[in-house]
Wavefront OBJ file of the C-alpha trace (Angstrom):
o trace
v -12.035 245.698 -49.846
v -10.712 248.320 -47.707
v -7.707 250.828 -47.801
v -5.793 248.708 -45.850
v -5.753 245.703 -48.194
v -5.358 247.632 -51.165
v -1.976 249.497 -50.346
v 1.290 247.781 -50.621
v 2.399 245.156 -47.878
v 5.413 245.830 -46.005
v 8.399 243.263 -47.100
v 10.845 241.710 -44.979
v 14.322 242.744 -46.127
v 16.884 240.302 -47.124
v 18.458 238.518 -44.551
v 22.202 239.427 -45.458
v 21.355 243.087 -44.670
v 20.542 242.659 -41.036
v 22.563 239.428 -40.093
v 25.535 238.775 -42.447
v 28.725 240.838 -41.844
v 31.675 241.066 -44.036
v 34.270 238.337 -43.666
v 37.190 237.183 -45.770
v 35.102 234.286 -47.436
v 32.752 236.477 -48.447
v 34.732 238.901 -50.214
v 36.983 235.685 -51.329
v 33.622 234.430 -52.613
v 32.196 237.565 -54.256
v 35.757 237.761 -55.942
v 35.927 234.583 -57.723
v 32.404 235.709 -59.601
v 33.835 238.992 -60.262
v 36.939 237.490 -61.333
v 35.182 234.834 -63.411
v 32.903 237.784 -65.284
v 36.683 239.329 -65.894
v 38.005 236.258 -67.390
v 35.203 236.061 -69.853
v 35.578 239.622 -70.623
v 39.555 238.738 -71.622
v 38.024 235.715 -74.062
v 36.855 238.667 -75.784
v 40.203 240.201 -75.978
v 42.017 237.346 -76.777
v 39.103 236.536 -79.582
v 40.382 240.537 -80.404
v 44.331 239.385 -80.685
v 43.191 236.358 -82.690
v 41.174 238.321 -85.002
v 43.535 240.962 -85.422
v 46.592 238.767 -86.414
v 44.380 237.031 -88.880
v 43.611 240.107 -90.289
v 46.984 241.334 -91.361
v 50.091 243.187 -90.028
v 48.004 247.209 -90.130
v 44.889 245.475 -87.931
v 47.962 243.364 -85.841
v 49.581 247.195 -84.931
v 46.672 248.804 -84.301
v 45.740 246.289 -81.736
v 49.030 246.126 -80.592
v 49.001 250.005 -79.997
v 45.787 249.743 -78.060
v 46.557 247.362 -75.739
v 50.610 248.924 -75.698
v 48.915 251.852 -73.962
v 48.724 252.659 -70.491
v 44.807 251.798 -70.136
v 45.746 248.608 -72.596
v 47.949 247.661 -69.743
v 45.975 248.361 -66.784
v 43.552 245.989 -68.379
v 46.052 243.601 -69.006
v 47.593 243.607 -65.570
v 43.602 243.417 -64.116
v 43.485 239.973 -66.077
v 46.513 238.591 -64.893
v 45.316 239.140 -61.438
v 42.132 237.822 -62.406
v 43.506 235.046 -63.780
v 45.800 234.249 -60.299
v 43.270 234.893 -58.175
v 40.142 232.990 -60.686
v 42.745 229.908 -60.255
v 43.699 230.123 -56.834
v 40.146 230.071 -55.764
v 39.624 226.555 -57.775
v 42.345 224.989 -55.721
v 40.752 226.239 -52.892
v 37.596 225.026 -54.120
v 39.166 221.779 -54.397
v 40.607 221.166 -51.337
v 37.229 222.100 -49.504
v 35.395 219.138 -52.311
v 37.989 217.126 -51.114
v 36.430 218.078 -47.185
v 39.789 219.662 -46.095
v 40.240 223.282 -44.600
v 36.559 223.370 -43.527
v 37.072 225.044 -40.242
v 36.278 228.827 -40.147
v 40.085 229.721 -39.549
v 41.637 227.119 -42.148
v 39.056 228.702 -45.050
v 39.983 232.338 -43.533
v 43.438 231.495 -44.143
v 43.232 230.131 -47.332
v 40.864 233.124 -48.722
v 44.128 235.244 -47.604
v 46.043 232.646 -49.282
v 44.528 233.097 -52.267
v 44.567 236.901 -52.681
v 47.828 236.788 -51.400
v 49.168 234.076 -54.253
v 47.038 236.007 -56.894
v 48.809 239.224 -55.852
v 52.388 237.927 -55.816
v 52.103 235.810 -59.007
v 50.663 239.065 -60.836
v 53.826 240.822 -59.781
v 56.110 238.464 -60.313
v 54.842 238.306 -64.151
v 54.946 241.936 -64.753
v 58.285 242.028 -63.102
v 59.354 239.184 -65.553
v 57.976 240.517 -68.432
v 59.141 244.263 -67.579
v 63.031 242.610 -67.556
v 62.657 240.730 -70.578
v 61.491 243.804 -72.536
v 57.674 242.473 -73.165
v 56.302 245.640 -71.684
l 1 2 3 4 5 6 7 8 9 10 11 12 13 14 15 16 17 18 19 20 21 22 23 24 25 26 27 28 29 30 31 32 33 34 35 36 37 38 39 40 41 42 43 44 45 46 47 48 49 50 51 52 53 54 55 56 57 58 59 60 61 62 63 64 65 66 67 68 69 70 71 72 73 74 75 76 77 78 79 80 81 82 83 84 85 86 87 88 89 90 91 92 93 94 95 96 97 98 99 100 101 102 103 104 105 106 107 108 109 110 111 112 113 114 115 116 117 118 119 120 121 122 123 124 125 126 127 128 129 130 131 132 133 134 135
């Protein structure tokens, strides 16, 4: 064997580094799995709430306290947004199963949709809940 065959061959790099370039779909795409992850992250939470109630009224403040606080709420709010977005990208989904909006402006304009719903639902629920006193 010679040097040559012993050192390390040069790899090709992946092909999204030289050819793919950001495009709504994409970041609609890498979104819904980030989105997804977040939503399984809040089963945790929720498993937290459940937990916590069963456990008596002491456990039921304290978690009540955490999630009262500001961070508590900035991870709440993240969720909520998650959880517009996570379900605005399965109707999207959908609709392209279905074979509709398959053209490269109708699925740019529903990945806008989507963030754009997600956004406006979020506020619209923190606006609610803010007037109702749940905040």
């Amino acid at each position: 064997m010679t040097d040559a065959t012993r050192a390390p061959r040069e790899r090709p790099l992946s092909p999204h580094t030289s050819i793919w370039r950001w495009h709504i779909t994409m970041a609609a795409s890498i979104a819904t799995r980030i989105t997804g992850v977040g939503l399984y992250l809040g089963a945790l939470i929720l498993a937290a709430w459940a937990i916590s109630l069963a456990s008596g009224p002491e456990a039921y403040a304290t978690f009540k306290g955490v999630m009262g606080s500001f961070l508590g709420k900035v991870v709440l709010f993240g969720m909520t947004l998650s959880f517009f977005y996570h379900l605005a990208a399965g109707v999207r989904h959908i609709v392209w199963d279905l074979g509709h909006a398959l053209t490269v402006r109708q699925a740019n304009a529903f990945s806008v949709a989507s963030f754009a719903f997600a956004g406006a639902a979020t506020i619209a629920v923190w606006v609610i809940a803010g007037l109702i006193g749940a905040l």
